[in-house]
N, C-alpha and C positions, 0 to 999 in steps of 0.2 A: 446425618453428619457427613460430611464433604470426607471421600476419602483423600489416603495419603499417596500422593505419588514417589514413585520409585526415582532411585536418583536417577538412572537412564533417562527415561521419559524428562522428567526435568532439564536435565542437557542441551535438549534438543529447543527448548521453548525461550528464544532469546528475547534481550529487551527491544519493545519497540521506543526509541529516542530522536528526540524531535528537536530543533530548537527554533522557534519561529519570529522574526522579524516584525515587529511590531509598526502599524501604521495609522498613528492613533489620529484621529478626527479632532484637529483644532479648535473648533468652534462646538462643541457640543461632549456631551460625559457618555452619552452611547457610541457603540462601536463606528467605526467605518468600514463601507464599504470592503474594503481588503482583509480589515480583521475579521468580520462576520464571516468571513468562509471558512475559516480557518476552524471551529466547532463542527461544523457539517463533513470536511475533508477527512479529522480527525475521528469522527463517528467512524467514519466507514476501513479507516487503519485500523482502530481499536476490534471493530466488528472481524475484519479480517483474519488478524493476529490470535483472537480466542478461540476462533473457528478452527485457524491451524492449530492452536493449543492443545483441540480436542474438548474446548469446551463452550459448546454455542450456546448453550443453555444460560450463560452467565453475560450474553453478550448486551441485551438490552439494558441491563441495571447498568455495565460499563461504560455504552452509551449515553447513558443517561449522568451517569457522575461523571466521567470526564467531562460533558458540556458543558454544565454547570462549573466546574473548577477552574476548566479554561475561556470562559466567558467571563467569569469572576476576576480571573489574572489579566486576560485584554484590558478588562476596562481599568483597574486599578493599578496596574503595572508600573513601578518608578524607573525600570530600565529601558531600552532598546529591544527586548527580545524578553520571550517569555521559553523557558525550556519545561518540556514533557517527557516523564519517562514513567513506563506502563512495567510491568514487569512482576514475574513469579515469585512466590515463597511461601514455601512447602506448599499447600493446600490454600491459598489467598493471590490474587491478582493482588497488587501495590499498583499505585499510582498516585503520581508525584507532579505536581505544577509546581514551578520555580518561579516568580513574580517578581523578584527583587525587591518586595517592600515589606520593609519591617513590621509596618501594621499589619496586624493579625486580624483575618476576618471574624466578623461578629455576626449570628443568628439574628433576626429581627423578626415581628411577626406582622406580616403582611395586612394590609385590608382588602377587604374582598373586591375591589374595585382595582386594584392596584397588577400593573401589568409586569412588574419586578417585587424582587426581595424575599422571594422563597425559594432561591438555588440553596442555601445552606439548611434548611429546615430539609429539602429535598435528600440534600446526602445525608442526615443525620439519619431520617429512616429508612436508607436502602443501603449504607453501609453499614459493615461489621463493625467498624472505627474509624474513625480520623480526627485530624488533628493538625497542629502545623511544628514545624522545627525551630531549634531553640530560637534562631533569631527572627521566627517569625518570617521568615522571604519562601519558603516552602510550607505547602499545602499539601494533604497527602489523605491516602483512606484506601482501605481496602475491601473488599469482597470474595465468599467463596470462588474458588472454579469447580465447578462442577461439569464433570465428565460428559458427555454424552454423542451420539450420531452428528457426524459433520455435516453441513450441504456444502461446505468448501470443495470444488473439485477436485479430487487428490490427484499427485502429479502421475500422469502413466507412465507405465513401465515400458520399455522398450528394447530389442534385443540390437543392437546397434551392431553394422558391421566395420564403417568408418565414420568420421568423423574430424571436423578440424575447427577450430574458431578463428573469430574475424577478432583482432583488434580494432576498438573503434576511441573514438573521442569523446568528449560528453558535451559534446555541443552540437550545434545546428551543420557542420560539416560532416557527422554522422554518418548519415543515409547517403551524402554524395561517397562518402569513402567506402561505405558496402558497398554499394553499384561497381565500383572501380576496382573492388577486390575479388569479389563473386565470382563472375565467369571464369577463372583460373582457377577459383578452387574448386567449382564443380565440374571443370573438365578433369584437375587432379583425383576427385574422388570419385570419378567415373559414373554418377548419376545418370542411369537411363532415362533420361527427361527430355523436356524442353525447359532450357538451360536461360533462354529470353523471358519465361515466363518466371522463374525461380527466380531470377536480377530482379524483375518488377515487385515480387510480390516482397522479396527480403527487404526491396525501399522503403514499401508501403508500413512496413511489420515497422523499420528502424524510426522512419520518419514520425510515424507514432508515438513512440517509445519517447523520441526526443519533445516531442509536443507535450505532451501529456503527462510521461514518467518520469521527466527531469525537472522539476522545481527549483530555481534559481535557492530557493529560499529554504529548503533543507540540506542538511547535510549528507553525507557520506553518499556523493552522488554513484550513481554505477550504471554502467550499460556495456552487457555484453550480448555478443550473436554466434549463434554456433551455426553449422551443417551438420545435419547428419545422414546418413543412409541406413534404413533397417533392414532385417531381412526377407521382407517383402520388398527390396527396393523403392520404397516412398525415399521423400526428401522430407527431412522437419527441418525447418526451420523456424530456430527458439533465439529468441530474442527478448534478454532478461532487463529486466530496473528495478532499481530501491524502493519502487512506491508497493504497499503489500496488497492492496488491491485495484478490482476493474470492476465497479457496479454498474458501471452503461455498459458493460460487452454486450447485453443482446441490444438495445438498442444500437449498437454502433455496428455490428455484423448488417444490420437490416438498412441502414444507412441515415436513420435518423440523427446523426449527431456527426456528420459528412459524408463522404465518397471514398475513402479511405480506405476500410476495414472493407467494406462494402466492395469493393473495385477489386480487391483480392482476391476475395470470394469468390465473386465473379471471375475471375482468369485460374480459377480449379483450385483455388486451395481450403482447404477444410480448417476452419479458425477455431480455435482453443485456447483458454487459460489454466495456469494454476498455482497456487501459492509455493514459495521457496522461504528458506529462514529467514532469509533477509530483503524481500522484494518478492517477486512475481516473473512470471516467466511467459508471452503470447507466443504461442506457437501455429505454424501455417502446416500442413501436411500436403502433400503435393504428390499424386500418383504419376510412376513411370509411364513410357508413352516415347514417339518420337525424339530424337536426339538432334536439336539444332546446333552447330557449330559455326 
């Protein structure tokens, strides 16, 4: 039996909510190109979010029923957009596809030759329940969570002595506007560094973040950037987005997936992630050293 979590611990476990823009394929009843990703993307938020839950043991079966729900909703969708909301109660993950069509999905029984038509036989044996809402446009099922050891990297502690953040924008002017705000605030916070090297790698961090973290196509955009100095005199620089995870970080520190991540590294900074309630946080660590002004 799945225990019960305490109202505390519950507080902290927010919904992950999506609503995604639909780009259905004209000429054909399988997905397009653009919508196909959108299952895979969606795997690895869900994986993300259970993991910060504290409950990775539950992540596979959630995996596996959201794809199915929201593969189910791409293809059959009478709206614009399909929305998704993943979300706790009491001791059961919920999760909800919105489709906007009345028709209520129907179980079928597949033939063994046949390359569809067993998503719905698939949630019936790995969920606890499901089912759809009265007017039929929502799809829904749930699953225990079951507690157990993260491999999510938890956020580290840090004993900070200053600190300031960068207002930034949420678009591609980004990373020019950290570059142009930087050097003033880490002469302000006094960072015993090279101060040319911390501007490059905070581009690197930002311009990322915009490439990658900001998806036109969900909402509740966000990007922020901090400085900060510990009492070791490092520099972190954290640099936060709404997406809740990074599953190519190691490939992309080693450069397989650009020069980017890669190129930072290389100019002394130590790369790091970790999950926040609501998004993710890359962080560069950067050791004291010479002082260019």
């Amino acid at each position: 039996m799945a225990p019960a979590f305490s109202a505390q611990r519950e507080q902290v476990r927010t919904a992950l909510e999506l609503s995604i823009a639909r780009r259905p394929n004209p000429a054909s009843t399988e997905l397009s190109e653009v919508d196909a990703l959108w299952p895979r993307r969606l795997r690895h938020a869900i994986s993300a979010r259970l993991t910060l839950w504290g409950c990775p043991d539950s992540v596979e079966a959630a995996e596996l029923l959201l794809t199915e729900l929201l593969t189910n909703a791409l293809r059959h969708a009478e709206g614009p957009d399909v929305r998704v909301r993943v979300y706790p109660r009491g001791d059961q993950c919920v999760i909800e596809v919105h489709d906007g069509s009345p028709h209520r999905p129907k179980m079928r029984r597949a033939g063994p030759d046949d390359e569809s038509g067993r998503g719905l036989l698939l949630v019936d044996a790995l969920a606890n329940s499901w089912g759809t809402s009265d007017d039929g446009t929502t799809t829904w099922c749930t699953l225990p969570l079951t507690e157990g050891p993260s491999e999510m990297p938890p956020a580290p502690t840090e004993q900070v002595l200053h600190e300031t953040a960068l207002p930034l924008p949420t678009n591609s002017s980004a990373s020019r506007a950290a570059r142009i705000q930087a050097r003033d605030l880490l002469t302000i916070l006094g960072w015993p560094g090279p101060h040319h090297v911390a501007v490059d790698v905070l581009y690197v961090l930002v311009r990322n973040a915009v490439e990658h973290g900001l998806t036109e196509e969900s909402p509740g955009r966000r990007l922020e950037a901090w400085l900060r100095v510990n009492q070791r005199h490092e520099l972190l620089i954290d640099v936060q987005d709404h997406t809740p995870d990074f599953p190519d970080f190691d490939q992309a520190i080693r450069g397989e997936l650009g020069r980017g991540l890669w190129g930072a590294q290389r100019l002394g900074a130590n790369l790091s992630w970790f999950p926040e309630e609501q998004g993710k946080t890359v962080r560069a660590t950067l050791q004291p050293g010479p002082v260019d002004l």
